[in-house]
C-alpha positions in Angstrom: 0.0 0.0 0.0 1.4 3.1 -1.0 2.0 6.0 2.2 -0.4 8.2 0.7 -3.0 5.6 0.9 -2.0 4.1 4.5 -2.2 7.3 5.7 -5.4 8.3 4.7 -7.0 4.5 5.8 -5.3 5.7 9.2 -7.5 8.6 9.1 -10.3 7.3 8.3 -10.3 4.3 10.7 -9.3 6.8 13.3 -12.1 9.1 12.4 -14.8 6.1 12.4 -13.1 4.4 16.0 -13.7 8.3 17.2 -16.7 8.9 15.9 -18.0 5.2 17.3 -16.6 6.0 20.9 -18.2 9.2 21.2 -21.6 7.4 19.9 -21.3 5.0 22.2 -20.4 7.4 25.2 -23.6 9.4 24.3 -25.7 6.6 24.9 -24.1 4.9 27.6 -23.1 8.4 29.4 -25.4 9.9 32.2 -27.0 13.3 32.1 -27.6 15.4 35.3 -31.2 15.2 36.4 -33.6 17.7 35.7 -35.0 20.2 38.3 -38.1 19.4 40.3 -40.5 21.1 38.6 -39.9 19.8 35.6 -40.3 16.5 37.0 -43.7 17.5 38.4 -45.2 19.0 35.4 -44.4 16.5 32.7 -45.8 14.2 35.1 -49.2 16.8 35.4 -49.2 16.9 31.6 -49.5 13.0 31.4 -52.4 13.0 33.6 -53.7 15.2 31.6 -53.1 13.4 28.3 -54.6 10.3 30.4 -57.7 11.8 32.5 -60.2 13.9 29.7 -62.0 11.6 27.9 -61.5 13.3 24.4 -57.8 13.3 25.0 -57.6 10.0 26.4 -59.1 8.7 22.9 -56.0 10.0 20.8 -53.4 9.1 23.6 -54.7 5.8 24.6 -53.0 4.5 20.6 -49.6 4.7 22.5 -50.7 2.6 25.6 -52.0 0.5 22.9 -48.9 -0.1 20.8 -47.4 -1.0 24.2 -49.9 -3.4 25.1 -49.9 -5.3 21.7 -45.8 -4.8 21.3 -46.0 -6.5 24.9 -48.0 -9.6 23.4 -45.8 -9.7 20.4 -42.3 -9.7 21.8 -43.2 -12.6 25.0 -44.9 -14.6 21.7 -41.3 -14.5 20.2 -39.6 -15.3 24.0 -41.8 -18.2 24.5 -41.2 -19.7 21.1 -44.4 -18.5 19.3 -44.5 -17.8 15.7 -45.7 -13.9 15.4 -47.6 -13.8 13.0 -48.5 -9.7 12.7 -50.2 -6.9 14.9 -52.9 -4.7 13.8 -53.7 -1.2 16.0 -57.0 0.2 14.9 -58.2 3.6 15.0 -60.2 3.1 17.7 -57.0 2.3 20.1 -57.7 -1.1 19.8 -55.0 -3.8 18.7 -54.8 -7.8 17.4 -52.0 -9.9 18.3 -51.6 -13.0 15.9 -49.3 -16.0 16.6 -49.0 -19.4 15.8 -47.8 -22.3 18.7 -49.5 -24.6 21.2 -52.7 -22.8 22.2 -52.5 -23.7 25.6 -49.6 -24.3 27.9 -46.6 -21.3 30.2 -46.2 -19.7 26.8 -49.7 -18.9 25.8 -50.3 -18.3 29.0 -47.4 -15.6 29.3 -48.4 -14.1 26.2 -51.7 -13.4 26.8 -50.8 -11.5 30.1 -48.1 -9.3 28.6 -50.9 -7.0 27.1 -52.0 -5.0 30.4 -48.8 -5.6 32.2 -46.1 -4.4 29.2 -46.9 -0.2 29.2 -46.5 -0.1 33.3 -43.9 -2.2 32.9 -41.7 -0.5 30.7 -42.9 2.7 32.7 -41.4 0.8 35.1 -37.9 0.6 33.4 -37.9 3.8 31.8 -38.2 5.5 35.3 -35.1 3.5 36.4 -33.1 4.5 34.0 -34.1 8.2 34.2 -33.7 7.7 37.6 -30.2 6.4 36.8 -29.6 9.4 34.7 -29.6 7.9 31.6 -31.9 9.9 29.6 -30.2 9.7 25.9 -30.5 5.5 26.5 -34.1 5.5 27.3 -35.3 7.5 24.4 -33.2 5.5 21.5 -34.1 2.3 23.4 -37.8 3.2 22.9 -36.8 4.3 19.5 -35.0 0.9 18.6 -38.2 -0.8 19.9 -40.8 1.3 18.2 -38.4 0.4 14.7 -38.6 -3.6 15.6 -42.0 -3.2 16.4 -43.1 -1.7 13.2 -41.6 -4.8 10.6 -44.4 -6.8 12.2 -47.2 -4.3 12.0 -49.8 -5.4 9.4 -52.3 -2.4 8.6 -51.8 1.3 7.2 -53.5 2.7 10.4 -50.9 0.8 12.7 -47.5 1.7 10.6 -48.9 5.6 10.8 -49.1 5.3 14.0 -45.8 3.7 15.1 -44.3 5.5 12.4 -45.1 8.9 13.8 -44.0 7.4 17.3 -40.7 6.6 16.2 -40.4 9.8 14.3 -41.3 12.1 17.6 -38.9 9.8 19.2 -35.6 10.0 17.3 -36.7 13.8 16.4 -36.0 14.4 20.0 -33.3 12.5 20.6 -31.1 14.0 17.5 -32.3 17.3 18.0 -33.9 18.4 21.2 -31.9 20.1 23.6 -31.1 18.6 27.0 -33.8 20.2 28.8 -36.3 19.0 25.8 -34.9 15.3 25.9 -35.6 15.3 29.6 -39.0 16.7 29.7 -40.0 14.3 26.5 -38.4 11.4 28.4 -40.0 12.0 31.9 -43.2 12.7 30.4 -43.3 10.0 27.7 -42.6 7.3 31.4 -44.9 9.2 33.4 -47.5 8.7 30.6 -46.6 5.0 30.4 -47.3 4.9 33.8 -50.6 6.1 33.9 -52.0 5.0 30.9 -51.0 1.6 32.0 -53.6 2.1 35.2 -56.4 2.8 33.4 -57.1 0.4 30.8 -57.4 -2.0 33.4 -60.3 0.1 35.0 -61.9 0.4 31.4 -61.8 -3.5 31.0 -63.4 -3.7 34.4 -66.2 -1.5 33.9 -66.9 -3.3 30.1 -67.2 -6.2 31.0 -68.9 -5.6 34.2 -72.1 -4.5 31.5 -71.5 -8.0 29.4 -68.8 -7.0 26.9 -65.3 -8.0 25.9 -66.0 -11.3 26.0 -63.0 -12.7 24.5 -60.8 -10.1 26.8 -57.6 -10.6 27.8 -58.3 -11.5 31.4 -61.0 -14.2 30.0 -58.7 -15.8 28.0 -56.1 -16.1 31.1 -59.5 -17.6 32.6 -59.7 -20.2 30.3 -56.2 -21.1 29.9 -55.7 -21.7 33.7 -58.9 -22.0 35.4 -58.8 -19.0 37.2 -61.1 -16.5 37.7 -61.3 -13.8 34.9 -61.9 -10.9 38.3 -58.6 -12.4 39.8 -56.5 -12.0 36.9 -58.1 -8.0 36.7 -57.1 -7.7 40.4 -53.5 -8.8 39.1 -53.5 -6.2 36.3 -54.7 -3.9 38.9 -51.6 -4.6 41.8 -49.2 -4.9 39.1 -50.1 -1.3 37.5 -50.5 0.2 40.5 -47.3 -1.0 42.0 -45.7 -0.2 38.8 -47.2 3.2 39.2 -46.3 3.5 43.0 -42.4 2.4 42.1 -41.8 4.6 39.2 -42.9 7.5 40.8 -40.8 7.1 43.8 -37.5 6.5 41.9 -38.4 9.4 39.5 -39.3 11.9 42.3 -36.1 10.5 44.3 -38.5 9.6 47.5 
């Protein structure tokens, strides 16, 4: 190779092992934690995305790409073949895979649904509370991208489309103070919205609907009563909600 040309692959290489590092140190590094208040509002603004009815309709599709992203990914775990996930305009969502229909794994997947948004609440708050703000917002990007192969409708690819896009928007270029405030209030909302779909599920099928809910099909699969796996959904959110928000507001 002639010096002219080893020199410049030294550059280059250099360059790239540079540019890599300080990729890497971005996403791994910690950021210093927001003030208070911030913390407090972004939280107040979820509960307002969460509490009005009218808003509540257009938020509730992120709680439900959650939900069915839950029931996809513990599909794949347990061995399942995934077959697709529709979300519908109506903020409801289809899971389709293909394995034993009864047995741990079917079990496991139908119970991701209601417990996957408060969980990853859950593990976005301790990572925020770990300072780690950049990782949590291109981990939710990374899994909004996977999630979106498997999508199977128009209506669903808009939506996580437009998810991943306010996503990786923010984390490319939103200031520090506008990644925090996006990342605190995108877990706070996780956490919420997690709460209350349980409650809706409760009050449906308390007037004869949803027969085929998720809870009814735990029911089925393991004998137990469909109100004791609601009171599950219920501790788990809850607790979800009651652990976030002490790590986040460093009680």
């Amino acid at each position: 190779m002639a010096p002219e040309i080893e020199s410049a692959h030294s550059v280059l290489t250099t360059l790239g092992s540079a540019s890599l590092g300080g990729l890497w140190d971005r996403l791994t590094g910690t950021q210093p934690a927001p003030e208070q208040w911030l913390i407090v509002a972004t939280a107040v603004a979820a509960l307002a995305l969460v509490l009005p009815r009218p808003l509540w309709r257009l938020s509730r599709n992120a709680v439900t790409i959650a939900h069915e992203g839950g029931h996809g990914l513990v599909a794949l775990l347990t061995g399942r073949t995934l077959e697709g996930i529709r979300l519908h305009s109506d903020t409801s969502g289809l899971t389709v895979s293909r394995g034993r229909p009864t047995g741990l794994g079917m079990v496991l997947t139908a119970a991701a649904g209601y417990t996957a948004p408060p969980l990853l609440g859950l593990g976005g708050a301790w990572l925020l509370a770990s300072g780690r703000v950049t990782l949590l917002l291109w981990a939710a990007t990374a899994l909004l991208l996977a999630l979106l192969v498997r999508i199977r409708n128009a209506y669903g690819m808009l939506t996580v489309v437009l998810t991943s896009a306010a996503f990786l928007l923010v984390s490319w270029r939103g200031t520090a103070d506008a990644q925090a405030a996006f990342a605190y209030g995108s877990v706070w909302f996780l956490l919420l919205g997690g709460v209350r779909p349980v409650f809706e599920l409760q009050a449906t099928r308390r007037h004869g609907g949803a027969p085929d809910s998720d809870a009814d099909q735990l029911s089925r699969l393991t004998q137990v009563p469909a109100g004791l796996w609601l009171l599950l959904f219920h501790v788990f959110s809850l607790s979800c909600l009651i652990g976030g928000a002490r790590w986040m507001l460093d009680l």
